[in-house]
KEVO-111514 format. One record per residue (C-alpha): residue in one letter; x, y, z. Coordinates in steps of 0.2 Angstrom, whole numbers, padded with zeros to 4 digits. Example, Ala and Ser with C-alpha at 12.3 -4.5 7.8 and 13.67 -1.06 7.14 Angstrom:
2
<atom><res>A</res><X>0062</X><Y>-0022</Y><Z>0039</Z></atom>
<atom><res>S</res><X>0068</X><Y>-0005</Y><Z>0036</Z></atom>
END
This chain:
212
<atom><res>X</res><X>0042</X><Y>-0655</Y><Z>0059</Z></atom>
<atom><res>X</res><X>0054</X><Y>-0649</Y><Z>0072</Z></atom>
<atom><res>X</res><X>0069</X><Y>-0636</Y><Z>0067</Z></atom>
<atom><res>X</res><X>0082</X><Y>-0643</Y><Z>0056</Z></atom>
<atom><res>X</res><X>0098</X><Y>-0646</Y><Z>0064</Z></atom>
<atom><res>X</res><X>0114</X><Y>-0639</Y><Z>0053</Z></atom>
<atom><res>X</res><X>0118</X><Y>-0656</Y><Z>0051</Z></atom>
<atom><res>X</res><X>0102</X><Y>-0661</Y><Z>0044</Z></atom>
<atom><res>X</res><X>0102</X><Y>-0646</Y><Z>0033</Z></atom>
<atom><res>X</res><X>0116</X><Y>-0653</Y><Z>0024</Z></atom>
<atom><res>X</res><X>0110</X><Y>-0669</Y><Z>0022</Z></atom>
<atom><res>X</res><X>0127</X><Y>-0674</Y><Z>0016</Z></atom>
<atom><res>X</res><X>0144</X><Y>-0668</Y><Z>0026</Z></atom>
<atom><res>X</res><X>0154</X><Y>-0659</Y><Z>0011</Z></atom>
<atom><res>X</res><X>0174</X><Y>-0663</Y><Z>0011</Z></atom>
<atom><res>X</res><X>0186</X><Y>-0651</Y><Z>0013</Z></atom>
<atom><res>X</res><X>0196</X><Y>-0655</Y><Z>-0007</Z></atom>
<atom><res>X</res><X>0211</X><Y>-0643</Y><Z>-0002</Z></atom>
<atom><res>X</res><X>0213</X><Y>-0648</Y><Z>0015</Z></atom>
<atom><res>X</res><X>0218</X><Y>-0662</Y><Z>0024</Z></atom>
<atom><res>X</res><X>0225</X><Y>-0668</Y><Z>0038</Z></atom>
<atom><res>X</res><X>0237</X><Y>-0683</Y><Z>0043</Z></atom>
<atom><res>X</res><X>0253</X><Y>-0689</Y><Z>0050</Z></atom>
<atom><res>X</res><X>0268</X><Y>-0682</Y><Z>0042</Z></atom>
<atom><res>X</res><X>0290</X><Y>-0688</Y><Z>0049</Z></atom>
<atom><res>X</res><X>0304</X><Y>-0680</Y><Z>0042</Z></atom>
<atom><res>X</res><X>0314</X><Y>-0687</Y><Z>0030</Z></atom>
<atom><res>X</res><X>0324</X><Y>-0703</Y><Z>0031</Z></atom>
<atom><res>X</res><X>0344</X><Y>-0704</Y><Z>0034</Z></atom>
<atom><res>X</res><X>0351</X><Y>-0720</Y><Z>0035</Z></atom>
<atom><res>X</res><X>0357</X><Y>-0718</Y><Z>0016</Z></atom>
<atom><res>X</res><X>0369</X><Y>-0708</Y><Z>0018</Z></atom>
<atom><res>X</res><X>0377</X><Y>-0717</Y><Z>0030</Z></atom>
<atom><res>X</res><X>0374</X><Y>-0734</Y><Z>0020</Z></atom>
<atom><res>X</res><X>0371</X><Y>-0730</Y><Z>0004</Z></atom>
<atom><res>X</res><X>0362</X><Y>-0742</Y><Z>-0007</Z></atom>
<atom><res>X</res><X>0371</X><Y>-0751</Y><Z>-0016</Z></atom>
<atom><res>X</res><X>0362</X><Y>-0765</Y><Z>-0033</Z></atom>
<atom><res>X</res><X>0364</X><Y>-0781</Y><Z>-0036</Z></atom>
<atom><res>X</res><X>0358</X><Y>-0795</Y><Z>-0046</Z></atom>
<atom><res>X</res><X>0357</X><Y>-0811</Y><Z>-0035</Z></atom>
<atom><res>X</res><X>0349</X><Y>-0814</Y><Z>-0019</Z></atom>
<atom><res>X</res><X>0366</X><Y>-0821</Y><Z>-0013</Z></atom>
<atom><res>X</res><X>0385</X><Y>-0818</Y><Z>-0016</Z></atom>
<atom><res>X</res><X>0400</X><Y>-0812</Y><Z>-0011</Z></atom>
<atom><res>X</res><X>0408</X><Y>-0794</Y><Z>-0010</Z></atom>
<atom><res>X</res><X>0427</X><Y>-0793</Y><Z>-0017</Z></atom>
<atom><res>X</res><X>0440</X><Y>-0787</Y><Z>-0004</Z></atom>
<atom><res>X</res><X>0456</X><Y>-0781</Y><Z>-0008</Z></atom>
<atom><res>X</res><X>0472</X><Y>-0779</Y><Z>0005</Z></atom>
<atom><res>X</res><X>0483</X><Y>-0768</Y><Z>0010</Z></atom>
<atom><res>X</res><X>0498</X><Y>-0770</Y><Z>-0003</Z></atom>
<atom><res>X</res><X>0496</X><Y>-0755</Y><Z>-0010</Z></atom>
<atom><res>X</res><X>0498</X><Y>-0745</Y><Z>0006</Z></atom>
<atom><res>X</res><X>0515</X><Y>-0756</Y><Z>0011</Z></atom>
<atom><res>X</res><X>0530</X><Y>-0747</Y><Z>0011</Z></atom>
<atom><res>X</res><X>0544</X><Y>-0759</Y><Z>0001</Z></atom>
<atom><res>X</res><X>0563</X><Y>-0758</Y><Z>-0003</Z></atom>
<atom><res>X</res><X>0564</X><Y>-0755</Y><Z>-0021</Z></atom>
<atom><res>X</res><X>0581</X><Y>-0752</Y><Z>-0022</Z></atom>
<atom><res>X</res><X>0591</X><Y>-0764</Y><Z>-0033</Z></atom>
<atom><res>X</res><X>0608</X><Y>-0764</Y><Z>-0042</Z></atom>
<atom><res>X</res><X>0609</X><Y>-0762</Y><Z>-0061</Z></atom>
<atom><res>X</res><X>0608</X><Y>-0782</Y><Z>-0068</Z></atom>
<atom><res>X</res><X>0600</X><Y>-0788</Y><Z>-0051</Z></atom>
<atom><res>X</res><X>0585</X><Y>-0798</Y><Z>-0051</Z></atom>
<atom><res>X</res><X>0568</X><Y>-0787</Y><Z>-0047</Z></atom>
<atom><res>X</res><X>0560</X><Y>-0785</Y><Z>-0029</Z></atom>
<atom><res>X</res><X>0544</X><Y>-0795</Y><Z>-0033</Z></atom>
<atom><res>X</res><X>0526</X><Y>-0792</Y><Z>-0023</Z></atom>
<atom><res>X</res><X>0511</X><Y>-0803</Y><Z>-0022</Z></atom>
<atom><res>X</res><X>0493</X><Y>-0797</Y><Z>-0021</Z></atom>
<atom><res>X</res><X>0477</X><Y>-0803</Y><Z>-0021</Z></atom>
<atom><res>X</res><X>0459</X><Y>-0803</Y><Z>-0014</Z></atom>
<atom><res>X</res><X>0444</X><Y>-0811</Y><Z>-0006</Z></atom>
<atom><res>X</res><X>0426</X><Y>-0814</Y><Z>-0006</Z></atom>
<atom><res>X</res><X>0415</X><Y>-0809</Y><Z>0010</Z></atom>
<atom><res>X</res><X>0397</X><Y>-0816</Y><Z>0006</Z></atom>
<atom><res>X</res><X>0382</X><Y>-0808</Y><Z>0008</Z></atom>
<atom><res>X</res><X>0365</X><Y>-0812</Y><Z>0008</Z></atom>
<atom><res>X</res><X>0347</X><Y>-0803</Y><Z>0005</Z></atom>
<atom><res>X</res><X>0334</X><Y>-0806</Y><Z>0016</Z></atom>
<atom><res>X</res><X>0319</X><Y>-0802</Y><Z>0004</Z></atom>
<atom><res>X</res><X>0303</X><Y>-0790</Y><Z>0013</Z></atom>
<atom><res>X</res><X>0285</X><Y>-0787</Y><Z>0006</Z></atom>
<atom><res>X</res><X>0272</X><Y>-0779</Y><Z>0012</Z></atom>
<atom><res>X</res><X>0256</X><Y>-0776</Y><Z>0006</Z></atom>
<atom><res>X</res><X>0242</X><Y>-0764</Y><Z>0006</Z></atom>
<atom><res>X</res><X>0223</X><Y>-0768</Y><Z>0004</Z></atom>
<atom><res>X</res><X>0210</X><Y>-0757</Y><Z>-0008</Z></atom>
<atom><res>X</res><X>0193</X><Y>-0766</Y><Z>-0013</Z></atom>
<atom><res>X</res><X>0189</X><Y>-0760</Y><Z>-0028</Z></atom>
<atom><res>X</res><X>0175</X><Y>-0755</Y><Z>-0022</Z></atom>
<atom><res>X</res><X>0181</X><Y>-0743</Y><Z>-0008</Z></atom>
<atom><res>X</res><X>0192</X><Y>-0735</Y><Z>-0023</Z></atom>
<atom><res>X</res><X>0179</X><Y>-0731</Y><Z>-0034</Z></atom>
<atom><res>X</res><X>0170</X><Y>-0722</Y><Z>-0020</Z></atom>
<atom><res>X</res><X>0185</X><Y>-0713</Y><Z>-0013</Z></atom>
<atom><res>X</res><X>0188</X><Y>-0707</Y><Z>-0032</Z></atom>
<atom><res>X</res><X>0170</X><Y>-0702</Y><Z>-0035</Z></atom>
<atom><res>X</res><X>0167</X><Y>-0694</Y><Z>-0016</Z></atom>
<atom><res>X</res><X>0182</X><Y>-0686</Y><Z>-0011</Z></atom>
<atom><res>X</res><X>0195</X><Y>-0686</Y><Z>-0025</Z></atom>
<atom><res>X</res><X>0207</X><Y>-0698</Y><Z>-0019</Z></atom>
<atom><res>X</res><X>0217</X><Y>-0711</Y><Z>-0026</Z></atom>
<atom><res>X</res><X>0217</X><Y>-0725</Y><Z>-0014</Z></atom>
<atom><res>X</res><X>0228</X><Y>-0735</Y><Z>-0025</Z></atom>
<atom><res>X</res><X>0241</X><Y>-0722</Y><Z>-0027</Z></atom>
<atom><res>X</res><X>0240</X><Y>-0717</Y><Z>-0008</Z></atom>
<atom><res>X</res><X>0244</X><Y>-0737</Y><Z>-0004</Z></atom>
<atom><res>X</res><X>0259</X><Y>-0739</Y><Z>-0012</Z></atom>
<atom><res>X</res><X>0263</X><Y>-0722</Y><Z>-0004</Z></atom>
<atom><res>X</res><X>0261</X><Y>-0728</Y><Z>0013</Z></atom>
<atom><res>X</res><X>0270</X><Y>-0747</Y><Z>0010</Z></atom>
<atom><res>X</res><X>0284</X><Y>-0740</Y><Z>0005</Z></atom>
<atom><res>X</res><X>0284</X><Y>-0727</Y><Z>0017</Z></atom>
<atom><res>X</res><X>0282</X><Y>-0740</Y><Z>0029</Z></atom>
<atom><res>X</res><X>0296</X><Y>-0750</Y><Z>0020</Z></atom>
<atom><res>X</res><X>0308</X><Y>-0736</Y><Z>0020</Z></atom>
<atom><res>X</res><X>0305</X><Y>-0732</Y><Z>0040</Z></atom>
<atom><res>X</res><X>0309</X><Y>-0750</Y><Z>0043</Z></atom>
<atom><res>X</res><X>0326</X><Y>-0747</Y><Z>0033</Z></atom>
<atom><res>X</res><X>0329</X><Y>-0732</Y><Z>0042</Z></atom>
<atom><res>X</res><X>0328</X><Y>-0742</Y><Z>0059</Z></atom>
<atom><res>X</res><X>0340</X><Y>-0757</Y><Z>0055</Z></atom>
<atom><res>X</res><X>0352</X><Y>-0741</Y><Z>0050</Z></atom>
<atom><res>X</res><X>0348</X><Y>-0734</Y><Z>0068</Z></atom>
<atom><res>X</res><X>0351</X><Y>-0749</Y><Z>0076</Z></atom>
<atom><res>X</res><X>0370</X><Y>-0753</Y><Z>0065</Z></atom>
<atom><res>X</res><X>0376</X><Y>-0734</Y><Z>0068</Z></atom>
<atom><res>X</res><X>0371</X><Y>-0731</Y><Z>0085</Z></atom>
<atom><res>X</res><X>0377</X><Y>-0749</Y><Z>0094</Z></atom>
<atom><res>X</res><X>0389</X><Y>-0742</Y><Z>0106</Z></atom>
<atom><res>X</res><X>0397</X><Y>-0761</Y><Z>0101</Z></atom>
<atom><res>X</res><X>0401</X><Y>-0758</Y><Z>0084</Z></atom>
<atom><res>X</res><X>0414</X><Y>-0745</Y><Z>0088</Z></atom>
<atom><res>X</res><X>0431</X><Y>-0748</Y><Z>0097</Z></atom>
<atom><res>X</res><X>0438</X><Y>-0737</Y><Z>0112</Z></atom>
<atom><res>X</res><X>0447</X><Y>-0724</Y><Z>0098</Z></atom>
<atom><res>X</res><X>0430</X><Y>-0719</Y><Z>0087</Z></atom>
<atom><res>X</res><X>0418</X><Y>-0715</Y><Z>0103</Z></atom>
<atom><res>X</res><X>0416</X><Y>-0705</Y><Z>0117</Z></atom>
<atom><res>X</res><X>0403</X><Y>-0700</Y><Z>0132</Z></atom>
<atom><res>X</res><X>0402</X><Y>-0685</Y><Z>0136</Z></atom>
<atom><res>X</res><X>0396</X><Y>-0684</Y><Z>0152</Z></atom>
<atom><res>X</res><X>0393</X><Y>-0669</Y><Z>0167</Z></atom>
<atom><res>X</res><X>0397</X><Y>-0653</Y><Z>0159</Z></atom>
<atom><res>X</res><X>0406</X><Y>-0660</Y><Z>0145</Z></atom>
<atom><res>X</res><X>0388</X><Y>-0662</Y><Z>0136</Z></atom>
<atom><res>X</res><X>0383</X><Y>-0650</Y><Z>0119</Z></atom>
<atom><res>X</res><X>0367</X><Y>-0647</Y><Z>0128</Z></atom>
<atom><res>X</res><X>0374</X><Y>-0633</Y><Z>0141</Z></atom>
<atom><res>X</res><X>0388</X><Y>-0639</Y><Z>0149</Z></atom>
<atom><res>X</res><X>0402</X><Y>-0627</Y><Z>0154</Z></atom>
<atom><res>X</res><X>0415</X><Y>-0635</Y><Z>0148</Z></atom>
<atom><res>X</res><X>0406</X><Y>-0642</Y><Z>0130</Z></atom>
<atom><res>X</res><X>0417</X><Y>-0639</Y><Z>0114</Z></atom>
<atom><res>X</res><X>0406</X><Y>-0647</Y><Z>0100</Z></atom>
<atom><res>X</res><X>0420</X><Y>-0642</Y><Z>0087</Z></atom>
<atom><res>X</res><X>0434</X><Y>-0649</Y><Z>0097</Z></atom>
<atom><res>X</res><X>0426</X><Y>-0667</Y><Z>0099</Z></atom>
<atom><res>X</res><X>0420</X><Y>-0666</Y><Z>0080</Z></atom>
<atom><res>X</res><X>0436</X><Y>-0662</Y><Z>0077</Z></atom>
<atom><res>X</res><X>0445</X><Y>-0676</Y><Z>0087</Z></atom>
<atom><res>X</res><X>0431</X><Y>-0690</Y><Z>0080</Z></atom>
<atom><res>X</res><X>0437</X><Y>-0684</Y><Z>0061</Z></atom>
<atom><res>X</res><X>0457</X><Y>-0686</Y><Z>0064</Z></atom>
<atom><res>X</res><X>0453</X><Y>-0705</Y><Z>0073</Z></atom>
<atom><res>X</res><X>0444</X><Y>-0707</Y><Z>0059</Z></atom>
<atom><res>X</res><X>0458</X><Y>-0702</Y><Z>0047</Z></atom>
<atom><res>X</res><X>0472</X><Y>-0712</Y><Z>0057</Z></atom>
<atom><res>X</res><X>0461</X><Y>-0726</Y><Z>0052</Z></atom>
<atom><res>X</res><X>0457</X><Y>-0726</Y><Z>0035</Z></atom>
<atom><res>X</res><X>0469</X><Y>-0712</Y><Z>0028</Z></atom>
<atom><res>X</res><X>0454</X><Y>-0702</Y><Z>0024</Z></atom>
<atom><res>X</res><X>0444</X><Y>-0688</Y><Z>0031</Z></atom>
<atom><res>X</res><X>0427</X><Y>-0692</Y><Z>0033</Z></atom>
<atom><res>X</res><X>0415</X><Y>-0682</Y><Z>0023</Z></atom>
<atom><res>X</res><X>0399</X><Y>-0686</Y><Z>0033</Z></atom>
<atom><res>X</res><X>0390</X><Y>-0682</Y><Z>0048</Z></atom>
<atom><res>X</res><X>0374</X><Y>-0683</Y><Z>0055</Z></atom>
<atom><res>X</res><X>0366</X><Y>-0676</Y><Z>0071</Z></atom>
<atom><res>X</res><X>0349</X><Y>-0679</Y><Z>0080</Z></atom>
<atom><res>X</res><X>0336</X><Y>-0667</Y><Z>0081</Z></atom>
<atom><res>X</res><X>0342</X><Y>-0667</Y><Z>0100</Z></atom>
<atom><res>X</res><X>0361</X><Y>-0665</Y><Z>0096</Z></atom>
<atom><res>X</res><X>0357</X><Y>-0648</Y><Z>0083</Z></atom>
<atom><res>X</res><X>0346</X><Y>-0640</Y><Z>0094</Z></atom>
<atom><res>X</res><X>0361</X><Y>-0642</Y><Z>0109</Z></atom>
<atom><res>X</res><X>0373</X><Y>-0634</Y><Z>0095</Z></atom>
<atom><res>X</res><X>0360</X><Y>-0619</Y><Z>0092</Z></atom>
<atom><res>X</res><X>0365</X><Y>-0612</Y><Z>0113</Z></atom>
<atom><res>X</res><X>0380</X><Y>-0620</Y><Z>0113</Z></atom>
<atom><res>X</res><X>0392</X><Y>-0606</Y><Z>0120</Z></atom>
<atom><res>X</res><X>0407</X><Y>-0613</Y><Z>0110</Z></atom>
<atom><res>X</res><X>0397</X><Y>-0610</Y><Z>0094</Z></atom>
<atom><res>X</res><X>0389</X><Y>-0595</Y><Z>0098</Z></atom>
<atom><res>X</res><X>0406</X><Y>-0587</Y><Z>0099</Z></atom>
<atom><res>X</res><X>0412</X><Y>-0594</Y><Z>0082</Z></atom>
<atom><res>X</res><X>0396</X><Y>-0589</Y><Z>0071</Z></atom>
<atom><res>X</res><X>0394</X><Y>-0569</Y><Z>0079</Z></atom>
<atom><res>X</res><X>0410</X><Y>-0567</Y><Z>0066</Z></atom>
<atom><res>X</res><X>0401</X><Y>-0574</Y><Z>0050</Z></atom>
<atom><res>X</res><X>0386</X><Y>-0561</Y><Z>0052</Z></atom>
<atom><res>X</res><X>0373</X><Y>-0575</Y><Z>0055</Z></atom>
<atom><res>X</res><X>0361</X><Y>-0573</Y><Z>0069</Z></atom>
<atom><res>X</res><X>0358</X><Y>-0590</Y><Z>0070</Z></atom>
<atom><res>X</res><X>0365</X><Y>-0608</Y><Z>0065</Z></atom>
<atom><res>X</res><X>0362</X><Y>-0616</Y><Z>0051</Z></atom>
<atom><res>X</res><X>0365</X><Y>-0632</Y><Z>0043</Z></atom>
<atom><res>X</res><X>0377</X><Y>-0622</Y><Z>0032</Z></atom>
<atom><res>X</res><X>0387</X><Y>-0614</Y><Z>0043</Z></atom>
END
């Protein structure tokens, strides 16, 4: 009989139990931009209240007059769910292999992975909403162009345009806004940005952090 090749020798390839490889994505976003938000039918409406309250009235009266006297109310906008499944599929005999073999719970790992896939697709339709140049009149957006980009222009001020997007935002609504998210992309151009270098070198931090 010839020599034995090493795989021959083995007869059967061992598996590696504490390691594994596999595709990994960060985390997902969209939330808190749209937050979730439960309810119990398929189909309704979402209760809207107006502006009354922010109207500035003439309550001046002389004593034994009548009272000023406001109406209010509200209205309903509908809504309506558009159910989603998706489904992964484990034979029953695959799964008893994978649990005897390797160690794996095939039947844990498929609900992992739907809903995974379930969650990106949510994190898309968030994408699509909050990036549409569309959904945004001339006062909340902004190209920066040429040297006015984050990512190395001479003239970028990342702080200034923050800045600017948070008081349209406040003429608005009345409020500050308390979120913001950046891109992969958008952080990394903050990191050299020459604007923000200059700021940090007086906290004592060597380099930028979602903190600062």
């Amino acid at each position: 009989m010839p020599q034995q090749t090493l795989a021959q020798s083995r007869v059967i390839n061992p598996i590696l139990t504490t390691h594994a490889q596999g595709y990994q994505r960060p985390g997902n976003v969209g939330q808190f931009l749209f937050p979730a938000v439960s309810v119990d039918a398929y189909a309704g409406q979402v209760l809207e209240f107006g502006k009354e309250a922010f109207r500035r009235y003439n309550t001046q009266r002389a004593p034994g007059t009548a009272t000023k006297r406001i109406t209010f109310g509200y209205a309903g906008k509908p809504y309506a769910i558009i159910p989603q499944a998706l489904e992964a599929v484990v034979p029953n005999e695959n799964r008893t292999d994978a649990a005897a073999v390797p160690g794996i719970d095939l039947a844990t790992d498929a609900v992992d992975v739907v809903l995974d896939a379930m969650e990106l697709a949510h994190e898309f339709a968030c994408a699509d909403i909050a990036r549409a140049a569309a959904n945004y009149d001339s006062d909340h957006k902004v190209a920066l162009t040429g040297t006015a980009r984050w990512n190395g222009g001479s003239t970028a001020d990342p702080s200034k345009d923050i800045a600017t997007a948070k008081n349209a935002i406040r003429e608005s609504i009345g409020v500050r806004p308390n979120v913001v998210l950046l891109s992969a992309a958008a952080f990394a151009a903050l990191e050299f940005n020459a604007d923000i270098i200059e700021r940090i070198k007086y906290t004592g931090r060597d380099a930028l952090t979602t903190d600062i």
